[in-house]
C-alpha positions in Angstrom: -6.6 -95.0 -14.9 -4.1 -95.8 -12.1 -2.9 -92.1 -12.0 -5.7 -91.0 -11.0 -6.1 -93.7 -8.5 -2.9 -92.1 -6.6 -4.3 -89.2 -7.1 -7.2 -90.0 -5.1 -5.8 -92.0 -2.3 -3.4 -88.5 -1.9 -6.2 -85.8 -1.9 -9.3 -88.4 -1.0 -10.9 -87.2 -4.8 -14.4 -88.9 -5.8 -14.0 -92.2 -7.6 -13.2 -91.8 -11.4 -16.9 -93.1 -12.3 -18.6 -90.4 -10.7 -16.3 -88.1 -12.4 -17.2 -89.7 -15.4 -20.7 -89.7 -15.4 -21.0 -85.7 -15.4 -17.6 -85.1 -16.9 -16.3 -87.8 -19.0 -12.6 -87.4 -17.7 -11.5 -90.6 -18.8 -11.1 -89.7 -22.4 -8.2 -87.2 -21.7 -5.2 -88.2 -22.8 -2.5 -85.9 -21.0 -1.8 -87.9 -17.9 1.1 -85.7 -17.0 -1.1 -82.7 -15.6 -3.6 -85.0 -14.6 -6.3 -82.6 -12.1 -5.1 -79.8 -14.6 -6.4 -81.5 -17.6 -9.8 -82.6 -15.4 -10.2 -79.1 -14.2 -9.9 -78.0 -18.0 -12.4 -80.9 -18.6 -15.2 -79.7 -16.1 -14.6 -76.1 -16.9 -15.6 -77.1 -20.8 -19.0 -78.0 -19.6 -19.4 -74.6 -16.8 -18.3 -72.6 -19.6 -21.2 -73.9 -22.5 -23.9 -73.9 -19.6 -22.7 -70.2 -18.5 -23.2 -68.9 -22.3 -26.5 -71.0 -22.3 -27.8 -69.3 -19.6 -26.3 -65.9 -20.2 -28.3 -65.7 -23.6 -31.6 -66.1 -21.3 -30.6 -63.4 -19.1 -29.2 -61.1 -21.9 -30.7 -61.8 -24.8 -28.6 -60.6 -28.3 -30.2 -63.0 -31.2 -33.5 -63.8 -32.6 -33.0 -67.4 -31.0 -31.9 -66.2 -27.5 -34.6 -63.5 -27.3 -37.2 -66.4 -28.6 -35.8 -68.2 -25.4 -36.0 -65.6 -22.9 -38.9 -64.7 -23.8 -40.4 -68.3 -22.4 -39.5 -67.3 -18.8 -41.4 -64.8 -16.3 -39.0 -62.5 -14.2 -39.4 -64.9 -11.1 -38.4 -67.8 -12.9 -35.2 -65.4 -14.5 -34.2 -64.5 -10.9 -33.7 -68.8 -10.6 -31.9 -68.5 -13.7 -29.6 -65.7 -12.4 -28.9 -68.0 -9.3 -28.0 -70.7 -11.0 -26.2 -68.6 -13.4 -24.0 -66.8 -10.9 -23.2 -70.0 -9.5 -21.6 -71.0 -12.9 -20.1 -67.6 -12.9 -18.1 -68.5 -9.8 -17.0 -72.0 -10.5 -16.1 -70.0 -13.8 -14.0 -67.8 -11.9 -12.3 -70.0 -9.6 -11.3 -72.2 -12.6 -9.7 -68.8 -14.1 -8.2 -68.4 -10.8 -6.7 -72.4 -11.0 -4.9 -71.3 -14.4 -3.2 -68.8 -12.7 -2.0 -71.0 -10.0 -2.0 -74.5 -10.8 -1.4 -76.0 -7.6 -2.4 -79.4 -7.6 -4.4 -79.4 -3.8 -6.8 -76.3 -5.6 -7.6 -78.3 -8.4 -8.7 -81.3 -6.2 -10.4 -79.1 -4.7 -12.3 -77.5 -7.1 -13.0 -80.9 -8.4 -14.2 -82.0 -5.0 -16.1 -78.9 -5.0 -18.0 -78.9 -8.0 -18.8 -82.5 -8.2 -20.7 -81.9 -4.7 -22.4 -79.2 -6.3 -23.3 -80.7 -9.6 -26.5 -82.5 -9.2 -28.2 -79.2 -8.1 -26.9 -77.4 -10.6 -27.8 -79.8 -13.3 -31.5 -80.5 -11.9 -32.1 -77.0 -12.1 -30.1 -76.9 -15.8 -32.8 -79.7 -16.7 -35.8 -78.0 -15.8 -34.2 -75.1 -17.6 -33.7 -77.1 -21.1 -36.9 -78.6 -21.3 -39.0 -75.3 -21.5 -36.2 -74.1 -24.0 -36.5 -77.1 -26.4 -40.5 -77.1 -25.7 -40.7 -74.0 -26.7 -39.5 -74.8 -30.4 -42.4 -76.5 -30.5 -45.2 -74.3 -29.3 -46.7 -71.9 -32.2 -45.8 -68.8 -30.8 -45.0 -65.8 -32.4 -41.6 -64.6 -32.5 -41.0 -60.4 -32.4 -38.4 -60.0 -35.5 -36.9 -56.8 -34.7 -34.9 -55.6 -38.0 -31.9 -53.2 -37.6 -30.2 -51.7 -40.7 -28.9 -52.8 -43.7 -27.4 -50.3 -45.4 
């Protein structure tokens, strides 16, 4: 992607493969708006993480209470780190819309990409006792509302 590659010679971004790995930026096809169309593309993945984790904190549907209901207040207080800092990459991806100047975005890509193997470990851990818990034969509380 040899826009990119001026792109990162001009704002010293992470190589395109790292980007990838986490991201898959290489499958946009707008080169125009290049770091705009990546931003978009990380934002995509904050975004359905944010709602994941949000559902765990604040719990609306049989599934989500189900899921919250796997995870002791200490462990909810890790999710609520984690969660909040979603919420501000989140936020400061709102704030890029506003503005779209070209150093911010490489900068929040920059930023984000240093922060995304902590955020993922801890997504990971996260996950696993989610999707385990599908599994175990617990009983879930069905709390009715009315019908008519």
């Amino acid at each position: 992607m040899k826009e990119y590659l001026t792109l990162q010679k001009k704002y010293s971004l992470p190589t395109i493969e790292s980007l990838d790995k986490y991201f898959q930026v290489s499958s946009i096809e707008e080169k125009k708006f290049l770091l705009k169309e990546m931003t978009k593309k990380i934002h995509e993945k904050i975004y359905l993480f944010t709602e994941l984790l949000e559902d765990i904190l604040n719990p609306e549907t049989l599934s989500s209470s189900h899921e919250s209901s796997m995870f002791n207040e200490e462990e909810k207080k890790e999710i609520l780190k984690v969660f909040r800092k979603l919420q501000y990459y989140n936020k400061q991806y709102l704030l890029l819309e506003i503005s779209s100047d070209e150093n911010e975005q490489a900068q929040f890509i920059k930023e984000i990409l240093s922060e995304w193997e902590t955020i993922t470990f801890e997504l990971k851990k996260i996950i696993i006792k989610i999707r385990n818990s599908w599994n175990k034969d617990k009983k879930i509380k069905l709390e009715l509302g009315y019908f008519g």
